[in-house]
Every structure is written in structure tokens, then in C-alpha cells.
N, C-alpha and C positions, 0 to 999 in steps of 0.2 A: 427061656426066651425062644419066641418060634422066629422060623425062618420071615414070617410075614411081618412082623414087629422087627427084627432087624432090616426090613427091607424099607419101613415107615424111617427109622432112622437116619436110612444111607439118603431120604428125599428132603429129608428135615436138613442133614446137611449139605446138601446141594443147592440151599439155597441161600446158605452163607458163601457160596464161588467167588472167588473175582476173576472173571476173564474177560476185559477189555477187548482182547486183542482178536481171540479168536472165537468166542461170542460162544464156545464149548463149555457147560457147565457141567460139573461131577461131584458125588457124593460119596462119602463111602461112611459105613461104619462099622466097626473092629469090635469082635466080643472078645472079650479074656476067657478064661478058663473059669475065671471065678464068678463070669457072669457080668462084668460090667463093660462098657459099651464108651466109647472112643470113636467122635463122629471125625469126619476130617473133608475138606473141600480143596480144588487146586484153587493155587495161589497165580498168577500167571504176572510178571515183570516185564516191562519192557526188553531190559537183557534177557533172552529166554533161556538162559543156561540158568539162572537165579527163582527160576519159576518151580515151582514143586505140587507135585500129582494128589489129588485127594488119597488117594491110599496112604503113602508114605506121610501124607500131614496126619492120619488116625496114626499109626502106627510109632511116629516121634512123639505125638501127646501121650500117647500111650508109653513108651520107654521112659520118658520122662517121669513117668508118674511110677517108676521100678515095676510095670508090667511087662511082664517078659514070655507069657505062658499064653497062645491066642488059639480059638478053637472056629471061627471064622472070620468071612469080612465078606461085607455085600458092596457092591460098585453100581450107582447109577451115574446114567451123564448120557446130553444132549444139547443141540443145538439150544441155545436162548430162543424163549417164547415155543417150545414144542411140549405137548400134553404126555404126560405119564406115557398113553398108550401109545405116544407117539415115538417115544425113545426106540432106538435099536439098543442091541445087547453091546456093554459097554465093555472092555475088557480091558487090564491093568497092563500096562505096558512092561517092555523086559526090564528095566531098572527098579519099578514094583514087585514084580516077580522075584526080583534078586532078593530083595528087602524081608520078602514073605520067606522067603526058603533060610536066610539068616536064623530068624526068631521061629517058625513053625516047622510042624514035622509034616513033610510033603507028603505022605500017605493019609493022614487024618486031616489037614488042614484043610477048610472048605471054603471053595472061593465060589460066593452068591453071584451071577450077573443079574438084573431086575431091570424089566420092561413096566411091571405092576407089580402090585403086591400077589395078583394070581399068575404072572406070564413071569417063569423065570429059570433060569437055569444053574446045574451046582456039578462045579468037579472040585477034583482035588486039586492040592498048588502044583503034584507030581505029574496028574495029565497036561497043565500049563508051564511047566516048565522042566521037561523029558530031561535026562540024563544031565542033571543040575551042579554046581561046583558049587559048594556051601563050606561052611566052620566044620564038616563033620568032615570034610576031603583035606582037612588043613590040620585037624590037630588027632589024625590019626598015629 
């Protein structure tokens, strides 16, 4: 799977969004290890604590389905009605980031941000979330 192909994915799902509210849409989608692919969109509620991030919605379809082993995730998102090249770089919010440091190893783990399929940029979950508290600080 190239990075460009999961970038078609994260736009594939972003346009499953529902965001009423704040007219923000985002996409993400999650590779396993083993190569299958986990798209996920925000959901957004009127109560906005009930609302859940496109990341975290690949990531639950994903655990659900006993995937536990993830080797990236690409995030796109932008206003409603704005063109691919029009996106800014979208990036996963701290409670995402919590999610990703849970299940991935923050040194390997690659977090895609995507403007296009050729405008994009990739860290680790460890440059995005520095000196992190995870399962590994808990059940040492």
C-alpha cells in the first residue's frame, strides 16, 4: 500500500463526514499491519461531547474487528465545499493522539497529514505526541 493510495482513502472517507454543525469535514484511514485499511469520518452531535473525530472512528472499527497492530493513518479535513488543493494540513487532536499512542508504537507509527495525494506531510505519533503516558507507563 503506498502512502498515495492511503491518502485516496482518507478522501474516500471524508466524504462520508457528518458535520452539521461546524461545516468541518475529515477523513482518515488506518492501515494495519497486515495491510488492511479502516476508513473513518467525524461524526459531529449536537451535544458536542457525543461527537467523535474521524481518527478515533477508523481506529474503533478497527479494534472492533480484533485489529490491534497499526502501521499508519492518514487524516484529511476541511471546510465543506473547499477542493483537495485547497485543504490545509489537518492534524489529529490530543484525545486522537491519546488513542494512537494506546494501540501503536510511537517511534514507528506514521501519522500522513494530506493536502493531495502529492502535497503531504509524515511524522511519527512520538514527534506528535513528545513525552507521552501510555499502557507501557502503566504496566511497567
Amino acid at each position: 500500500m503506498t502512502d498515495k493510495q492511503l491518502i485516496r482513502e482518507a478522501f474516500i472517507a471524508r466524504e462520508a463526514s457528518y458535520a452539521p454543525y461546524s461545516k468541518f469535514h475529515v477523513g482518515a484511514a488506518l492501515l494495519t499491519k497486515k495491510g488492511d485499511i479502516y476508513r473513518g469520518c467525524n461524526v459531529e452531535i449536537a451535544g458536542q461531547s457525543s461527537s467523535n473525530c474521524a481518527e478515533r472512528t477508523a481506529f474503533f472499527k478497527a479494534i472492533s474487528n480484533e485489529e490491534k497492530e497499526f502501521e499508519a493513518i492518514v487524516i484529511v479535513g476541511g471546510p465543506e465545499g473547499t477542493l483537495q488543493n485547497e485543504y490545509d494540513y489537518c492534524a489529529p487532536c490530543g484525545v486522537c493522539r491519546q488513542v494512537m499512542a494506546e494501540f501503536c508504537d510511537l517511534k514507528e507509527f506514521r501519522v500522513i497529514l494530506a493536502r493531495t495525494e502529492e502535497d503531504y506531510k509524515v511524522y511519527s505519533l512520538e514527534e506528535l505526541l513528545p513525552l507521552s503516558f501510555a499502557r507501557k507507563d502503566i504496566t511497567k
